[in-house]
Every structure is written in C-alpha cells, then in structure tokens.
VMD Tcl script that draws the C-alpha trace (Angstrom):
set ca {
  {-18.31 -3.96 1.76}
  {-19.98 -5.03 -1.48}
  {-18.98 -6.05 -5.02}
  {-16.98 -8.32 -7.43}
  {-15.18 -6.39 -9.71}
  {-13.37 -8.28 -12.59}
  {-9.86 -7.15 -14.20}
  {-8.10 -5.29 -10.99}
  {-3.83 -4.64 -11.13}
  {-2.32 -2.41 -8.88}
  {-4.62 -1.54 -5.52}
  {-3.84 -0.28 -2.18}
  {-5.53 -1.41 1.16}
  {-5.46 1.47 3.53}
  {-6.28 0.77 7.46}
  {-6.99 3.73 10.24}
  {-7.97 3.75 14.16}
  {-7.91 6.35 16.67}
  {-5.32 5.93 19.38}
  {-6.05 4.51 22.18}
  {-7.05 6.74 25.29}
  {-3.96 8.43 27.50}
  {-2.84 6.25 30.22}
  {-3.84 2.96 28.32}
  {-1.19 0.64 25.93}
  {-1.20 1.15 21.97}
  {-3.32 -0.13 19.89}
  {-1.61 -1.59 17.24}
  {-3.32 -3.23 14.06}
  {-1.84 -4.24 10.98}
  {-2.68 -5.09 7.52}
  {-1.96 -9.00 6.52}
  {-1.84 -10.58 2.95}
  {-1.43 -14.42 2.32}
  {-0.99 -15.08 -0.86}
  {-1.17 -19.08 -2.28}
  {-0.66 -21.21 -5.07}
  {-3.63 -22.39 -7.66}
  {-2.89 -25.80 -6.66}
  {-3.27 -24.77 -3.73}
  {-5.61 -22.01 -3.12}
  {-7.11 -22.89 0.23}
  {-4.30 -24.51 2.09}
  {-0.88 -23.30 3.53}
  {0.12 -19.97 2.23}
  {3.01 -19.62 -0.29}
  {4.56 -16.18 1.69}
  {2.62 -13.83 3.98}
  {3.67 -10.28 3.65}
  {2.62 -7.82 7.15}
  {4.84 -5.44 8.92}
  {8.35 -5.15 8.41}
  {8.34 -7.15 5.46}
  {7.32 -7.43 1.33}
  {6.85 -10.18 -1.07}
  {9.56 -11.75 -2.24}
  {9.46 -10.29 -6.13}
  {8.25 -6.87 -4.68}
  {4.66 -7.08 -5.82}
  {3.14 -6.46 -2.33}
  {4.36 -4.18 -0.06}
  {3.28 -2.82 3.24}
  {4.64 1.18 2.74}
  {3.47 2.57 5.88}
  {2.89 1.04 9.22}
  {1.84 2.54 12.35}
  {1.91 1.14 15.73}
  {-0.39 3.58 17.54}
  {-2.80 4.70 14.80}
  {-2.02 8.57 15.38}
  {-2.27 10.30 12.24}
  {-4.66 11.60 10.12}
  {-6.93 9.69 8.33}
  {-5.22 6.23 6.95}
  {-2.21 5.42 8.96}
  {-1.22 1.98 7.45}
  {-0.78 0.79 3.39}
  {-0.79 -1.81 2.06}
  {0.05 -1.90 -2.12}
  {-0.62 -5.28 -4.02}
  {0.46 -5.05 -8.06}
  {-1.72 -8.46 -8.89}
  {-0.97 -7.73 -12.41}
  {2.81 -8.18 -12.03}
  {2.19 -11.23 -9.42}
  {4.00 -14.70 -11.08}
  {1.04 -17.12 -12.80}
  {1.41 -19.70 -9.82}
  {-0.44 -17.42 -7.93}
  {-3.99 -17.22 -7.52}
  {-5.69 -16.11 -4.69}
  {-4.47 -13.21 -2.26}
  {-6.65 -13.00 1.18}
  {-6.13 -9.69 3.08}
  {-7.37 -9.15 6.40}
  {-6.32 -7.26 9.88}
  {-5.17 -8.12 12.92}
  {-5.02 -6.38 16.24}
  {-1.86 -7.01 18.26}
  {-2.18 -8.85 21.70}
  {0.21 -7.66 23.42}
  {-1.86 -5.19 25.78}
  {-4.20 -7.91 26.76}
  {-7.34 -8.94 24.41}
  {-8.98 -6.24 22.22}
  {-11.47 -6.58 19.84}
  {-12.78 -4.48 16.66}
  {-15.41 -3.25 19.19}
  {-12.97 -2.01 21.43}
  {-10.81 0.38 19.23}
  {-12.62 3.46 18.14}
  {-13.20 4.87 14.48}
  {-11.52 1.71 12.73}
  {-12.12 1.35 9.35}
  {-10.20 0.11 6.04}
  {-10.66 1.29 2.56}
  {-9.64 -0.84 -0.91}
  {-8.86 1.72 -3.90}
  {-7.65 1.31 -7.34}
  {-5.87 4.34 -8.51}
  {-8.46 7.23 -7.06}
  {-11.52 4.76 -7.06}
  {-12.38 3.24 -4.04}
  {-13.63 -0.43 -4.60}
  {-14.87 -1.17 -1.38}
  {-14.76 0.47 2.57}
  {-15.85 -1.20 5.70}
  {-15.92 -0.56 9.42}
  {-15.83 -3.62 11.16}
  {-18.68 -2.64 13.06}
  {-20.08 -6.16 11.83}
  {-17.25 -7.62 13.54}
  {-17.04 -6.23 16.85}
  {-15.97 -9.10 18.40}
  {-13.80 -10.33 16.68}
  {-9.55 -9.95 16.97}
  {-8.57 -10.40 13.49}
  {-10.82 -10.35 10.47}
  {-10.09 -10.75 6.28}
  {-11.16 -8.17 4.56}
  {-11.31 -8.92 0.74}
  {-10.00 -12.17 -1.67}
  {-8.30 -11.13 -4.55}
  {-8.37 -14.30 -7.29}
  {-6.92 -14.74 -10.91}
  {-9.78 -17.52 -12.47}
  {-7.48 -17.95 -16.03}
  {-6.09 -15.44 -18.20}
  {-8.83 -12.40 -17.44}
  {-6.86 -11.06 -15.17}
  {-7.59 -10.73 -11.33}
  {-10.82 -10.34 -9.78}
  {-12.25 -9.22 -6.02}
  {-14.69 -10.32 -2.95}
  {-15.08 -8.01 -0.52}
  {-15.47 -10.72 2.43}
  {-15.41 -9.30 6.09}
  {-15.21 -12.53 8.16}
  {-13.90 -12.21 11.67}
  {-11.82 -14.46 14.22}
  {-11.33 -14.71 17.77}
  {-7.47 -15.71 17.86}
  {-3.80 -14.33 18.06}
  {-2.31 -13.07 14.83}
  {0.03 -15.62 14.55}
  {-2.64 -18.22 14.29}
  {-4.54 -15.80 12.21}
  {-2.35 -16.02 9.39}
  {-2.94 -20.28 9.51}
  {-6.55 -19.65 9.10}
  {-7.31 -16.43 7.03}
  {-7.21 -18.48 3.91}
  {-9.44 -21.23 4.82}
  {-13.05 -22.20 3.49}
  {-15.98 -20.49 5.42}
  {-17.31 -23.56 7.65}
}
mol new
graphics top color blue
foreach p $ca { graphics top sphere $p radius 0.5 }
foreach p [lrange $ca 0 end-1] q [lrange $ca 1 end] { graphics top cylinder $p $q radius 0.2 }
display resetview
C-alpha cells in the first residue's frame, strides 16, 4: 500500500481469503472501522462499526460479510461516505481481524488474503498482508479530515498479535 490522497467521500474497503482446507474450522476475518472525535483522535473510539452492525447516522456500513471466505474474488465490504460523516469526526482507522475461535491464526496462515480500497472504479490502494504474516489483526488505512478540505488517506498496514476484541482498544493508537 502506498499514497496520501487528499479530498476522498464515498469509498469501499473490500477484504477476500480462500477458505480454509476441508476437514479444518472457518476462517473467518472481518473488516473493522473505529471512528473518533477531533478532540480526540487517538484515544477511545466514538462507535466501531464490524459485522452485524453500521454507524449510527448510516455513513459506514459493512454490506457483505462472510464467515468462510468462499466466493469469488472480494467476499466482505465495507462502504464509508466520509463526506456525509458529522464535523466531530476526524479520523476513521480501518483494519482486519481474524476470528479466534478455531485456535490462533495469523495473516500467514490463511491463503490468498488480500484487501483492496476503491473510490468509485479507482482503486486507491491494495495490499496482501504478506508484510504481516504474523500478525492476527492489522489496520489497514487512516482516513482523516485536517479542516474544511475535505478527508484525506494513509495507507498504513501495521499488524497486532491480539484477540479482536482488544484489537478494536488499540487500532487507533500512536505507532510506539
């Protein structure tokens, strides 16, 4: 992933893996967004919004979520209209997070993952966690509104090694 791209509204984060093998338990990832406050941009998150649920206004919504990654192509989306988000907001972390509850997989352990950021039909940035192999849970880009511009993007592919609940405590913190 690469870029900063200034002025971005309505985008969709799109997420795909290959099922896992016959015999073995689901893999099941899903797409997380944290959105916060611009007093408070690097704390507690105002309202997370990840499967089976959307933002409060309906500016962020997760439209398709699949528990096994069978499919074609991109299984899960995730829509974000920044442009219609209220002004209290400024900064929206995505990331990913593999679900636990097979016993401990990482990145490196699910096959053909991969998760794609478009605008309309251009696509602002891809990646393929093969970066973060080890990691459980990673964020993906920062989405921030700076004044009245309008909203910008970071791609920024940082991994964890933790559950998903706690991944949604940390996703928005600094970069130690």
């Amino acid at each position: 992933m690469s870029g900063l791209n200034k002025g971005v509204g309505k985008v969709e984060v799109t997420l795909k893996w290959d099922p896992s093998p016959i015999g073995a338990a689901a893999h099941d990832l899903d797409i997380i967004a944290a959105v916060y406050t611009a007093d408070d941009p690097h704390g507690t998150p105002a309202y997370l919004v990840h499967f089976g649920s959307r933002s409060p206004d309906g500016t962020i919504t997760l439209s398709r979520d699949s528990r096994t990654g069978q499919g074609f192509g991109y299984d899960e989306a995730m829509v974000l209209e920044l442009e219609r988000l209220a002004p209290r907001y400024a900064r929206v972390v995505v990331g990913v997070a593999i679900q636990q509850g097979g016993g401990r997989l990482t990145f490196g352990d699910i096959a053909n993952t991969g998760v794609r950021i478009r605008e309309g039909y251009t696509e602002l940035a891809a990646h393929d966690f093969s970066d973060l192999a080890d990691a459980t849970a990673a964020t993906i880009v920062e989405f921030t509104r700076p004044g009245t511009d309008g909203w910008s993007f970071v791609s920024m592919p940082r991994g964890f090694d933790t559950d998903p609940q706690t991944f949604t405590t940390l996703m928005g913190t600094r970069p130690a």
